[in-house]
C-alpha positions as CSV (number, residue, x, y, z in Angstrom):
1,X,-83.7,-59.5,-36.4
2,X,-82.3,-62.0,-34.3
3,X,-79.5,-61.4,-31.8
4,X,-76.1,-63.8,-31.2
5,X,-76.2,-65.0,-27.8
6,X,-72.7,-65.3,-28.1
7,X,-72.0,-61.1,-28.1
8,X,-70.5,-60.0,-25.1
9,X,-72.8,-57.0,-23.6
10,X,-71.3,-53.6,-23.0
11,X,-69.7,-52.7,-20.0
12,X,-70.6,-48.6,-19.5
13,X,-68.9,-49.4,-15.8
14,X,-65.7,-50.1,-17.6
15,X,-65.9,-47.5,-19.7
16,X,-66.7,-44.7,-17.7
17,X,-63.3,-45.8,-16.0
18,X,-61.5,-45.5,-19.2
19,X,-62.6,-42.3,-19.6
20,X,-61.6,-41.0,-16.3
21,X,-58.3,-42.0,-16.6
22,X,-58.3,-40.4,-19.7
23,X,-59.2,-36.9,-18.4
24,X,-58.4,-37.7,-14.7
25,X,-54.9,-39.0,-15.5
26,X,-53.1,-39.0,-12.5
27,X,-56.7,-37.9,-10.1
28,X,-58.6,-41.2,-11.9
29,X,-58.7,-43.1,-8.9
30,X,-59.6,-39.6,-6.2
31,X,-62.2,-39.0,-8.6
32,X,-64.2,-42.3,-8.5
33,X,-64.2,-42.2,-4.9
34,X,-65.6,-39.3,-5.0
35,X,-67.8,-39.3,-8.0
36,X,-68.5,-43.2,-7.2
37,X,-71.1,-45.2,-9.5
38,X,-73.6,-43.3,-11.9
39,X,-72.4,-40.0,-10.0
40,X,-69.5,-40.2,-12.0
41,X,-71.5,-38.3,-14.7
42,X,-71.4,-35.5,-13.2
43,X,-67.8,-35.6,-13.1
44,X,-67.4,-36.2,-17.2
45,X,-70.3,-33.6,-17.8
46,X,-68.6,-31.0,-16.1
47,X,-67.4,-27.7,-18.0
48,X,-63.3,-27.8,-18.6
49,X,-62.6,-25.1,-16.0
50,X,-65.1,-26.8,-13.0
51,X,-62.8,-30.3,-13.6
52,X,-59.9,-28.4,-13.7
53,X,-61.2,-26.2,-10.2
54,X,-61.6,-30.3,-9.1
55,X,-58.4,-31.3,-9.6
56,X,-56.7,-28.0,-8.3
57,X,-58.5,-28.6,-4.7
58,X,-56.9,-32.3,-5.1
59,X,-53.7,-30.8,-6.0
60,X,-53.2,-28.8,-3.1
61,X,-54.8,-30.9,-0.3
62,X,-52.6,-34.2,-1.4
63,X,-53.3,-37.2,-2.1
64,X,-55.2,-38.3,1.4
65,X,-59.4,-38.2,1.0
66,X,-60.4,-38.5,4.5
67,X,-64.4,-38.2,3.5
68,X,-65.7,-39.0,0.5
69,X,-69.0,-38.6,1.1
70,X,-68.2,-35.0,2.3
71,X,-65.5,-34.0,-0.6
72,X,-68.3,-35.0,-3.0
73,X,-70.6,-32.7,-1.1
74,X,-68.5,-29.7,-1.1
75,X,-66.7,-29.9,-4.5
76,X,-69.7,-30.7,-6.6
77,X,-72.5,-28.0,-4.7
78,X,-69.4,-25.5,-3.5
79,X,-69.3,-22.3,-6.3
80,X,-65.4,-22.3,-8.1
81,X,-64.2,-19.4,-6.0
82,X,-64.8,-20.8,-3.1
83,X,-63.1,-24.2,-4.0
84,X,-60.3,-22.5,-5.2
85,X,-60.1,-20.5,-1.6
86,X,-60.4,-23.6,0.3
87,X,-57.4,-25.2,-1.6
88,X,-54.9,-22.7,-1.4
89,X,-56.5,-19.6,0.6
90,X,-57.4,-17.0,-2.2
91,X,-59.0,-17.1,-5.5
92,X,-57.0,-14.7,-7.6
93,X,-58.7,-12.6,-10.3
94,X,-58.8,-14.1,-13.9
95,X,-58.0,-18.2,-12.1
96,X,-61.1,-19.9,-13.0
97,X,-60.9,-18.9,-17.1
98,X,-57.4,-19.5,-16.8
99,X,-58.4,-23.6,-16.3
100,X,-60.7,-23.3,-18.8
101,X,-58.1,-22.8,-21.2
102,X,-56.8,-26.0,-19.9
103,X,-58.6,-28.5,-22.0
104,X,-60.0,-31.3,-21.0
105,X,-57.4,-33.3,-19.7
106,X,-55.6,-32.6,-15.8
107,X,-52.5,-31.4,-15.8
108,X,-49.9,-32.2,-13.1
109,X,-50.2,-31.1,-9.5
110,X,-47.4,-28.8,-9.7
111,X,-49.0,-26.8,-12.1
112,X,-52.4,-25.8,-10.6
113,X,-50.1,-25.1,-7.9
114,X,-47.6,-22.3,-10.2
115,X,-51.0,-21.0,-11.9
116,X,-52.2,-19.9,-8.2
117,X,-48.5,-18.7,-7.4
118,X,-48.2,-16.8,-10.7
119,X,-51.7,-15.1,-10.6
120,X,-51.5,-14.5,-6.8
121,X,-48.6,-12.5,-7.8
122,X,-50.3,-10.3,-10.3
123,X,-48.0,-7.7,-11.9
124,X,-46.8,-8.4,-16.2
125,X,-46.6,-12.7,-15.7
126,X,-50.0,-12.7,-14.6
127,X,-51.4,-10.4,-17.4
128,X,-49.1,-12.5,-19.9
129,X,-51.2,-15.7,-18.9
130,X,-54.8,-13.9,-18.3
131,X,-54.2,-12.8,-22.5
132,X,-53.0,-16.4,-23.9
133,X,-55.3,-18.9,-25.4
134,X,-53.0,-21.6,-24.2
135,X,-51.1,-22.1,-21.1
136,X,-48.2,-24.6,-21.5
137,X,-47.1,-26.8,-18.1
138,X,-43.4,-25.9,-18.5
139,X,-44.4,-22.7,-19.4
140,X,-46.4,-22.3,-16.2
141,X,-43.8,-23.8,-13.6
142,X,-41.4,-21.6,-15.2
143,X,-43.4,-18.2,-14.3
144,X,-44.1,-19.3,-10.7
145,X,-40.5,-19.2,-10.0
146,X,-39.8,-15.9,-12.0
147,X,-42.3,-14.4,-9.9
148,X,-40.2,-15.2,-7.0
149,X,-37.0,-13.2,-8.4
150,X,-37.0,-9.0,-7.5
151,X,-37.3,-8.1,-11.0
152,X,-39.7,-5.0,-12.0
153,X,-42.7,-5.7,-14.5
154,X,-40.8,-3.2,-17.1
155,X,-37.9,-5.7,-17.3
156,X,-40.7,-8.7,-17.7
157,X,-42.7,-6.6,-20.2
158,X,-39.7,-6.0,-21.8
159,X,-38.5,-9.9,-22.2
160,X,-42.2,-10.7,-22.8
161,X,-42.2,-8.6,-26.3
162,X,-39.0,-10.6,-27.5
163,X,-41.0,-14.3,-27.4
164,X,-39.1,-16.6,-25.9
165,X,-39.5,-19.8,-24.2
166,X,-40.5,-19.4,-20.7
167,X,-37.4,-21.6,-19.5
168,X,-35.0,-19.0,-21.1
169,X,-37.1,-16.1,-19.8
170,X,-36.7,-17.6,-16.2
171,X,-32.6,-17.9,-16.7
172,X,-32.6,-14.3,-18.2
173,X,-34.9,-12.9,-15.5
174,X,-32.1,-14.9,-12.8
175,X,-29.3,-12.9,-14.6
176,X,-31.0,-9.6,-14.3
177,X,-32.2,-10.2,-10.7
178,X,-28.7,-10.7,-9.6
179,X,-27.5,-7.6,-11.6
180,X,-30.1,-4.9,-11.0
181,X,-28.9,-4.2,-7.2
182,X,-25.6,-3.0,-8.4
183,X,-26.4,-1.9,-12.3
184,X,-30.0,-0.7,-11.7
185,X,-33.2,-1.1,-13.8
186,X,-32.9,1.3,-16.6
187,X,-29.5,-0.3,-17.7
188,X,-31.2,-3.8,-17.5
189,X,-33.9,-2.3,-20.0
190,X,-31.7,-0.9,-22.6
191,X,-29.8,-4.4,-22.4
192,X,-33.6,-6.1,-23.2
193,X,-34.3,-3.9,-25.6
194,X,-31.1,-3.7,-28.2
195,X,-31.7,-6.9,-29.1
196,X,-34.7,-9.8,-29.3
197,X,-32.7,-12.7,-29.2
198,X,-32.1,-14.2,-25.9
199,X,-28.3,-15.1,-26.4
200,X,-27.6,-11.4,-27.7
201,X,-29.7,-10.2,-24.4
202,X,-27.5,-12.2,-22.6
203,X,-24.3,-10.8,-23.8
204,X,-25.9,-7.1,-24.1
205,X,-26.1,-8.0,-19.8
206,X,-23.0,-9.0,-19.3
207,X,-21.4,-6.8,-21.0
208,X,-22.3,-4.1,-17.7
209,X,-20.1,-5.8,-15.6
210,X,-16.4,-5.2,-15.8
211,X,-13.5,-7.3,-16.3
212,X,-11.1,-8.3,-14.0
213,X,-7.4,-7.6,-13.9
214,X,-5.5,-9.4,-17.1
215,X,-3.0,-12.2,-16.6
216,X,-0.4,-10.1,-17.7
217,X,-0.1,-6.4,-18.8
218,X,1.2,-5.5,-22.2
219,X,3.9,-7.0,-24.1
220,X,4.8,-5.0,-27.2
221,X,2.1,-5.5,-29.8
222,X,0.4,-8.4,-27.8
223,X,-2.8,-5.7,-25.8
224,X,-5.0,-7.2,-23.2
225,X,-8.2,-6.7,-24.4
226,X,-10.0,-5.3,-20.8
227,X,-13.8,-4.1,-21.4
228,X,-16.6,-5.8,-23.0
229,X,-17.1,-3.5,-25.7
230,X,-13.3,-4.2,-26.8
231,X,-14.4,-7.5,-27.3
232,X,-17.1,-6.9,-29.7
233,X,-15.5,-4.7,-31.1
234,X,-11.8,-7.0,-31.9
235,X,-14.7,-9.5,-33.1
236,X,-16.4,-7.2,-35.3
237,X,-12.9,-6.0,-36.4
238,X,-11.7,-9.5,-37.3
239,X,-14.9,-10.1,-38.1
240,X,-15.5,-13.7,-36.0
241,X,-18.2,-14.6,-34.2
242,X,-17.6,-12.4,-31.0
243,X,-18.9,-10.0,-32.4
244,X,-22.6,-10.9,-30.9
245,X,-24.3,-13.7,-29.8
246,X,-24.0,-17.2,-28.1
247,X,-20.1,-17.2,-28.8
248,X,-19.7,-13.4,-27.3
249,X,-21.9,-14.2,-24.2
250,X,-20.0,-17.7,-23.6
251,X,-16.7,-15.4,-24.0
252,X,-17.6,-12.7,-22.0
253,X,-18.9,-14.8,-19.3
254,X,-15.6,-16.9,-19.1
255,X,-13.4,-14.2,-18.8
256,X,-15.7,-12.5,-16.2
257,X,-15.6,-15.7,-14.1
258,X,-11.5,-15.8,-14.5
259,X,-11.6,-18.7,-16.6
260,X,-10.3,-16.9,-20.1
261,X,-8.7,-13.8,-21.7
262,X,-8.2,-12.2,-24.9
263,X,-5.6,-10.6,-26.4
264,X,-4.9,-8.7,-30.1
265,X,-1.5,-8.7,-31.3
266,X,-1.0,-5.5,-33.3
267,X,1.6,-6.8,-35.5
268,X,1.3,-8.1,-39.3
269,X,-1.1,-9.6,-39.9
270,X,-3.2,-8.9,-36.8
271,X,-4.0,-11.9,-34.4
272,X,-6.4,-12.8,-31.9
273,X,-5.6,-15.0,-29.1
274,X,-7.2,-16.2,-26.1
275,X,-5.9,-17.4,-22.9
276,X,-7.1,-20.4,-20.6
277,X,-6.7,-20.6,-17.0
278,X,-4.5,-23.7,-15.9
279,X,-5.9,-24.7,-12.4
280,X,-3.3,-23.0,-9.9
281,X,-0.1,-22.8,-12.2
282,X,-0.7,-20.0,-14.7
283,X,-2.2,-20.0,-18.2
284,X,-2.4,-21.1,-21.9
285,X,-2.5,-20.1,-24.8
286,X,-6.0,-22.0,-26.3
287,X,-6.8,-20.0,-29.2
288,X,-5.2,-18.2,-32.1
289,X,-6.9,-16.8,-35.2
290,X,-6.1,-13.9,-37.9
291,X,-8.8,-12.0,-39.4
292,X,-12.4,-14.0,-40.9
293,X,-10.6,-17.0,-38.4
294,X,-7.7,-17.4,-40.8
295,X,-4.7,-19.5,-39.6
296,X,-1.3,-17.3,-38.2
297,X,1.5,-18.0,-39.8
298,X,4.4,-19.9,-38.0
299,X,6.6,-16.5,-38.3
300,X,3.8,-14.7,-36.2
301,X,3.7,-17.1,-33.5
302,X,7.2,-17.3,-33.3
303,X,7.4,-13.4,-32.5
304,X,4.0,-13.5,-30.0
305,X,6.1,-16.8,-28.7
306,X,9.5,-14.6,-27.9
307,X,6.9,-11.5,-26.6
308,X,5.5,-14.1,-23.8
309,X,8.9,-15.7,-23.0
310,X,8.7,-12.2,-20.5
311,X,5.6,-14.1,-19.3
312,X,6.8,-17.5,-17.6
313,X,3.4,-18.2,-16.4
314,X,1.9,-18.2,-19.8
315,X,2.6,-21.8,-21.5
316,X,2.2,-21.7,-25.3
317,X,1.5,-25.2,-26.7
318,X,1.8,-26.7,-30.4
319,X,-1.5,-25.8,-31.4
320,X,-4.8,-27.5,-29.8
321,X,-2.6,-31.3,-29.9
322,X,-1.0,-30.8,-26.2
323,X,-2.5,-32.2,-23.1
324,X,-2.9,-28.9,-21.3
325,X,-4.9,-27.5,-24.1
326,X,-6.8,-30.6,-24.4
327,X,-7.5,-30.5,-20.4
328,X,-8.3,-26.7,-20.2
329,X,-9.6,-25.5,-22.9
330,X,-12.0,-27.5,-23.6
């Protein structure tokens, strides 16, 4: 068999490169000055978790290698635990399988980094990682900052059953934080647990905290609707979408933070209305609905209209097509 002159022998120096910065990724260029010519093998023929312990010590000590002569020394002949120790001062149980389960390619620095915060911790997060086959980077970065919030683990177990993404676990776990001190955890636990969707959670939690004063008190038929529960209820009565959900927990928390108010007007038919703040000047009337969201009919709104004539601060508009309703309610 004859060869072609012509071919173009292979270059195993460029593709060993190739291949680091396939599995190095951001670490490519730290790790062949450390694992420099054929020592780069031992780099690539590494187990998952060892790389991964690797690129956790280059995580945490930056991006400056003062001596690569001694890094390559220490990382390659040091045991895992006490890499890990040397990069951020402990080895928490359960840290070098969890970067096994990491695959073979690095992950960003700020992950190793939440992986060390989350297991340091301990407590349901860290059990929560320590059982899953696959650890997620967002999932990750989202733990290490719940484990910074005074929640108890029988909230966290408790949100951990319902399987939701770690970002709305964080924003749930913030909620409850903030609430616990005042509403304690047993109420925070019954919230979690009447419902496993997050939205419905969400509404279930702020439904402990109280109203504040209406805008007005009431006028005739037209009732200030003042507690939480009255809301879900007038929603389950008119049978809208307050009554649970995204819509109730966007309601609930708008008229907690002063920016809305309902009202039922007890005449015939029945009619729900909600009130918008405008800035400093009062309020308006933004929404209007009969039962199963069915329009009012001009004779209604012309009695609820001569009810909140005793109301000068309340403004009624012509129906969503006014600027003030366009401005506040949206």
């Amino acid at each position: 068999m004859h060869h072609n002159r012509n071919s173009t022998p292979l270059d195993h120096s460029r593709s060993e490169k190739s291949i680091v910065a396939l599995l190095a990724r951001q670490d490519s260029a730290h790790v062949l000055s450390i694992w420099p010519d054929d020592r780069i093998c031992e780099y690539l023929l590494a187990s998952d978790s060892r790389r991964h312990t690797w690129h956790a010590w280059l995580a945490a000590h930056g991006t400056v290698i003062r001596n690569a002569a001694e890094t390559y020394q220490f990382l390659t002949f040091a045991k895992s635990r006490e890499v890990l120790t040397d990069a951020f001062g402990s080895s928490p149980p359960g840290m070098i399988s969890s970067l096994g389960k990491f695959g073979p390619f690095a992950r960003p620095k700020q992950v190793y980094i939440a992986l060390h915060q989350v297991l340091s911790a301990g407590g349901s997060l860290a059990g929560h990682v320590h059982q899953s086959s696959k650890i997620g980077d967002d999932e990750l970065v989202a733990f290490a900052s719940a484990v910074r919030l005074p929640v108890s683990n029988r909230v966290i177990r408790a949100l951990l059953k319902c399987k939701m993404p770690a970002q709305v676990l964080l924003e749930l776990l913030w909620v409850i934080s903030r609430l616990t001190p005042t509403y304690g955890e047993q109420q925070m636990v019954q919230c979690v647990a009447q419902s496993r969707q997050p939205a419905s959670i969400l509404a279930n939690l702020f439904s402990v905290a109280p109203f504040p004063e209406p805008p007005f008190q009431q006028l005739g038929s037209l009732v200030p609707i003042t507690t939480a529960e009255q809301l879900r209820e007038a929603g389950k009565v008119f049978n809208n979408c307050l009554k649970g959900g995204e819509e109730l927990a966007y309601a609930l928390a708008s008229v907690q933070s002063g920016q809305r108010y309902f009202y039922r007007w007890d005449g015939c038919p029945p009619t729900l209305l909600a009130f918008c703040r405008c800035g400093p000047t009062g309020w308006i009337l933004s929404e209007r609905a009969g039962p199963a969201n069915a329009s009012v009919p001009g004779a209604t709104m012309n009695q609820i209209s001569k009810v909140l004539a005793g109301a000068p601060h309340v403004f009624i508009g012509n129906g969503g097509a006014g600027m003030l309703e366009w401005i506040c309610a949206r």
